[in-house]
C-alpha positions in Angstrom: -110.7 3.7 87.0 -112.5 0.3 86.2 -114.6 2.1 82.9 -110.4 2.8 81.7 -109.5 -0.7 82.3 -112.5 -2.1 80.6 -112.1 0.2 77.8 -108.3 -0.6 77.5 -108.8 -4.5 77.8 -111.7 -3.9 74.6 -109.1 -2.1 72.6 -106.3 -4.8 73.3 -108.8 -7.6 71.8 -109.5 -5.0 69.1 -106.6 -4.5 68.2 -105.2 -7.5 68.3 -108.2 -9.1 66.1 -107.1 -6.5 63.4 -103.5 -7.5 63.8 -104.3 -11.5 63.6 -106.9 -10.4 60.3 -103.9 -8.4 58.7 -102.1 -11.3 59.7 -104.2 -13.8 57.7 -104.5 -11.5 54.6 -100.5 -11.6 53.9 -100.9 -15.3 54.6 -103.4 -15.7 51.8 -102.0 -12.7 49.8 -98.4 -14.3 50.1 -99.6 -18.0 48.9 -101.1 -16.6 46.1 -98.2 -14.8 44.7 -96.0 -18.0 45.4 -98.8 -19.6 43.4 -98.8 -17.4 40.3 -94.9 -17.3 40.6 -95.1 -21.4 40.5 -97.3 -21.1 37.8 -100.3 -22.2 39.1 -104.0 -21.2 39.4 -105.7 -20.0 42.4 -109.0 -19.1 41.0 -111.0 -20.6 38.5 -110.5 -20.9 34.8 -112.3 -22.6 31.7 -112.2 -26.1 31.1 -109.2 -25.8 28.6 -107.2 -24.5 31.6 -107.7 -26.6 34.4 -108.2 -30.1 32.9 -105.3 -32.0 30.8 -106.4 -32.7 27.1 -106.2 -35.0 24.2 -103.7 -33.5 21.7 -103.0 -34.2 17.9 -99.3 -34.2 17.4 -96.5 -34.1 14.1 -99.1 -33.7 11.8 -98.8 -35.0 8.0 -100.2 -36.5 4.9 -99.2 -37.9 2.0 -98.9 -36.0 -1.5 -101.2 -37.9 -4.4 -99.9 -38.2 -8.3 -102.4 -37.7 -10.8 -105.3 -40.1 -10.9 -104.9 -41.2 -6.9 -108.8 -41.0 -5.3 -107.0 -41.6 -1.9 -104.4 -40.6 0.4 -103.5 -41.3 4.3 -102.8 -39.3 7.0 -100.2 -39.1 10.2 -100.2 -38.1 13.7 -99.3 -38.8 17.2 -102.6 -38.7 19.4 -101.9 -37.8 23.1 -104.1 -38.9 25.7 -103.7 -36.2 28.2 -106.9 -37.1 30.3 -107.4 -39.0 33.4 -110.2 -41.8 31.2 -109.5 -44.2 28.7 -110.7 -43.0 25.0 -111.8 -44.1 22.1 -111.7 -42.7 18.3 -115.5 -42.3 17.6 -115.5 -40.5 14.3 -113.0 -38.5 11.7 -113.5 -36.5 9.0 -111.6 -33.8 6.6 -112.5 -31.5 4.2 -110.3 -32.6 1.4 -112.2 -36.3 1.6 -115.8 -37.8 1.0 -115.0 -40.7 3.3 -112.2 -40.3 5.9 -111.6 -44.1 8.6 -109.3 -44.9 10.9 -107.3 -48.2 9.3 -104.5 -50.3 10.2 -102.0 -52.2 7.9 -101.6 -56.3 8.9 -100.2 -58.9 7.6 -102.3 -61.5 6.5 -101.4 -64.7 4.6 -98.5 -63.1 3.2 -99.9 -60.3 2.2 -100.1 -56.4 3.3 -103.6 -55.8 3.9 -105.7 -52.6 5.0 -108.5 -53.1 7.3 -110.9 -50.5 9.0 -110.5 -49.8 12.7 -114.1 -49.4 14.7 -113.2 -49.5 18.0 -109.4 -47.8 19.5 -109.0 -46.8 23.1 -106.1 -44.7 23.9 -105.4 -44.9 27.7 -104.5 -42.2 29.8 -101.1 -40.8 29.8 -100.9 -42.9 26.3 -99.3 -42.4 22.9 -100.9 -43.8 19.6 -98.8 -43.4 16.6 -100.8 -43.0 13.4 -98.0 -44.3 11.0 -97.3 -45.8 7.9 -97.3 -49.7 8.2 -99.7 -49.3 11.4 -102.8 -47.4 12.3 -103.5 -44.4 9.9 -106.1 -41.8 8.8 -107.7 -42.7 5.3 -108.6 -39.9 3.1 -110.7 -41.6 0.6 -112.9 -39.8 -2.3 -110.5 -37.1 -2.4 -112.1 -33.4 -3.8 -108.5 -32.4 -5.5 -105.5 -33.7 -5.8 -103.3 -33.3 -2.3 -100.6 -31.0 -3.3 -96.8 -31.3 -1.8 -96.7 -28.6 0.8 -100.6 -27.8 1.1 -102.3 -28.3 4.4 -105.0 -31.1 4.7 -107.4 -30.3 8.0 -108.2 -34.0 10.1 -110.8 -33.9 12.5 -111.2 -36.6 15.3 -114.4 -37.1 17.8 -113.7 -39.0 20.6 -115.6 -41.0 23.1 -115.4 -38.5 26.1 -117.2 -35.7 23.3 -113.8 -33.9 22.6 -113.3 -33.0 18.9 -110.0 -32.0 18.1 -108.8 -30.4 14.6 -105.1 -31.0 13.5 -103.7 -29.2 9.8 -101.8 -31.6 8.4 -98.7 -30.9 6.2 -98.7 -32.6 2.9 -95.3 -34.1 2.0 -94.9 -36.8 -1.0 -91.5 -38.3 1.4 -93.3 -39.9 5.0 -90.6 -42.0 7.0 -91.8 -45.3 6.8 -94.2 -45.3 3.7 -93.4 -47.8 1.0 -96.6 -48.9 -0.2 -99.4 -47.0 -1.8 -103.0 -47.0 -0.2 
């Protein structure tokens, strides 16, 4: 009688390490589905997925008239990351020479200056805008066309480079003075 009592105690503990396993599987299989059904990620994913991002927003660029070498350009840039950044380079297909500028008043008078050095803090807005900070599209190739798409390309500081098409319109909110 004591080899059946042993043998029953043994498959008690088995048994009841499978139930507490089967147990801790729905546990883990039932978080996981109230994950995915929150929308969030329970395994691993590519950089893109799992990090926030800087983001180029409301795109445009100004229309030229005949005989205009140089046009400007419009965005909202997001800062969707966790560091401070900086605008290290830009660049467009459409231009030989594309800055960041800004628009100031000085004596007087309206004046463009180059921009070298613009952080954009996290969780930040910069508005790229006429009468404020702006892309220069200088050395234009062609003539920007009303409704053609002119591609701006900023580097940043933390190595992101971001590509925005921007719509060409000759009527910007805002723009009163020619570059």
């Amino acid at each position: 009688m004591k080899s059946g009592t042993i043998l029953y105690a043994r498959a008690v503990r088995v048994m009841g390490t499978i139930v507490h396993s089967m147990m801790a599987l729905m546990m883990l299989l039932t978080a996981h589905t109230a994950m995915a059904a929150q929308g969030g990620h329970s395994h691993a994913h590519s950089k893109e997925h799992s990090e926030p991002a800087l983001q180029l927003l409301n795109a445009s660029a100004r229309a030229t008239k005949p005989g205009m070498s140089s046009s400007a350009a419009y965005m909202t840039i997001y800062n969707g990351t966790h560091q401070a950044v900086q605008i290290r380079s830009l660049s467009s297909p459409v231009a030989g020479k594309t800055e960041l500028h800004t628009t100031e008043m000085n004596n007087g008078m309206m004046k463009m200056r180059r921009v070298d050095n613009l952080a954009i803090n996290p969780g930040d807005r910069l508005e790229l805008k006429p009468g404020g900070y702006h892309v220069m599209l200088m050395g234009l190739n062609k003539p920007i066309a009303k409704n053609s798409k002119v591609p701006v390309t900023i580097t940043f500081s933390n190595g992101d480079q971001k590509t925005v098409v921007a719509h060409a319109t000759d009527e910007i909110k805002g723009q009163h003075m020619a570059h």
